[in-house]
C-alpha positions as CSV (number, residue, x, y, z in Angstrom):
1,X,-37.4,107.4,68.6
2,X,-35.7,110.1,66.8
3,X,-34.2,108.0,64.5
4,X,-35.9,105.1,63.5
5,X,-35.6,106.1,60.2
6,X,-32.2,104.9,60.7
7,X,-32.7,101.6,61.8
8,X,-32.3,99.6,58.9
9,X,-30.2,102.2,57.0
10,X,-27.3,99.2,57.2
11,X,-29.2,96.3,57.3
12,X,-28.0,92.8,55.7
13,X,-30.2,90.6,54.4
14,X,-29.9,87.3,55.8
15,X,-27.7,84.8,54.1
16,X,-30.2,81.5,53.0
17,X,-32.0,79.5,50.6
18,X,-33.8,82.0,47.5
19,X,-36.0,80.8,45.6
20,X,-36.2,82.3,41.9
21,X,-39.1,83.6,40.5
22,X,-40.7,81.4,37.3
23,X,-39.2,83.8,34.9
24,X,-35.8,83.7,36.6
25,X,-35.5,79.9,37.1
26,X,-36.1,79.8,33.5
27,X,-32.9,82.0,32.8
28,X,-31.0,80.3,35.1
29,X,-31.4,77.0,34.2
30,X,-30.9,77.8,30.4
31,X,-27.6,79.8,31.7
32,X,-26.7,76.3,34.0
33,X,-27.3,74.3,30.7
34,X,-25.0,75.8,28.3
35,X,-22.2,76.0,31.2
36,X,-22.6,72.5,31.8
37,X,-22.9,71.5,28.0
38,X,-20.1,73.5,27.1
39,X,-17.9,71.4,30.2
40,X,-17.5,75.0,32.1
41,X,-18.5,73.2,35.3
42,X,-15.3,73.6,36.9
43,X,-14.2,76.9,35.7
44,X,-17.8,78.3,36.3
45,X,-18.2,77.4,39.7
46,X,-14.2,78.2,40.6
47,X,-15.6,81.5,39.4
48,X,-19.1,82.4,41.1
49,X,-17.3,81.3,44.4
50,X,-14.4,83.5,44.0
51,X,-17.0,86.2,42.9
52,X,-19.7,85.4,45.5
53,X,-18.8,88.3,48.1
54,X,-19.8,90.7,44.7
55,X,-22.8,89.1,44.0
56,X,-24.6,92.6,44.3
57,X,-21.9,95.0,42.8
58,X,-22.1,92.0,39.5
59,X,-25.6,92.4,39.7
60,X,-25.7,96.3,38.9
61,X,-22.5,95.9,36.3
62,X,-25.3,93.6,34.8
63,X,-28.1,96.3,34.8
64,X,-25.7,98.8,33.3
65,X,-24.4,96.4,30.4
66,X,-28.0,95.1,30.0
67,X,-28.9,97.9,26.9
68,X,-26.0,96.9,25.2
69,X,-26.8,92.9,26.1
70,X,-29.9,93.5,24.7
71,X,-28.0,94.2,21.4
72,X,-27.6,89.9,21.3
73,X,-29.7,88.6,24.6
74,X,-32.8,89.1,25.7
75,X,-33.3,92.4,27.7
76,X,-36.2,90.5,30.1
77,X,-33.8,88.0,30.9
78,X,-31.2,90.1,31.7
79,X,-33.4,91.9,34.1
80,X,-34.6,88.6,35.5
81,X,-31.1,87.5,36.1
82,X,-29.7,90.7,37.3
83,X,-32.5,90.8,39.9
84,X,-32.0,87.6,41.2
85,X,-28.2,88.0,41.8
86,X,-29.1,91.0,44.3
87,X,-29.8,88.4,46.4
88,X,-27.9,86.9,48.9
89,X,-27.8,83.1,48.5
90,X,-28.3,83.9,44.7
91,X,-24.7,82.4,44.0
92,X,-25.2,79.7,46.0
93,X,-28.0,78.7,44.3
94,X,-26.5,78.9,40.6
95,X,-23.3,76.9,42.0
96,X,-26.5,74.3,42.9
97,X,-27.9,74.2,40.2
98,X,-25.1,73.7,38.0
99,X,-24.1,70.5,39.8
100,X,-28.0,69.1,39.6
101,X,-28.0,69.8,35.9
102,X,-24.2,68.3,35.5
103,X,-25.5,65.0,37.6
104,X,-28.7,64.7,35.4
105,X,-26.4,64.9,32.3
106,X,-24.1,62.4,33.5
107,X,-27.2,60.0,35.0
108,X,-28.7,60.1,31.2
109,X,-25.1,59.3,29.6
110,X,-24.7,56.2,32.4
111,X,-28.2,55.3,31.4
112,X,-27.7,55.3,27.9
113,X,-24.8,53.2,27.6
């Protein structure tokens, strides 16, 4: 009874699917787009899986670096993204979405041809 207060001093949020916000999806498909038009795919999602254990501590390096960011990106969508990455499953959901937007790419290439 004493100390409740305490209770969820420590507490983890539960590892699952997130789903972004309007604003956010918007920055993170943009994000997903110029990986995957720039042929980062591998190297990008080699990287957010190495780095998904820090998906919090990245999240604050990204609100401390947003004034400067905001120098040549847009401070909103730094915000946006940064909040979304405090999220657990937040990685997992970029490394998804990277592959959807890859396979769309590669199903309007196959149709084209």
């Amino acid at each position: 009874m004493a100390f409740d207060w305490l209770k969820h001093a420590f507490a983890i949020e539960k590892e699952g699917t997130i789903a972004p916000t309007p604003a956010q999806q918007a920055v993170i498909d943009r994000l997903c787009t110029q990986v995957v038009a720039r042929g980062m795919t591998t190297p990008a999602l080699v990287f957010l899986e190495s780095v998904r254990p820090l998906n919090y501590l990245s999240s604050q390096i990204l609100q401390f670096f947003t004034p400067i960011l905001s120098v040549v990106a847009d401070r909103r969508a730094c915000d946006d993204l940064a909040e979304f990455l405090e999220h657990r499953g937040s990685v997992e959901y970029v490394c998804r979405r990277i592959e959807e937007i890859e396979r769309e790419q590669a199903e309007k290439v196959s149709k084209s041809d």
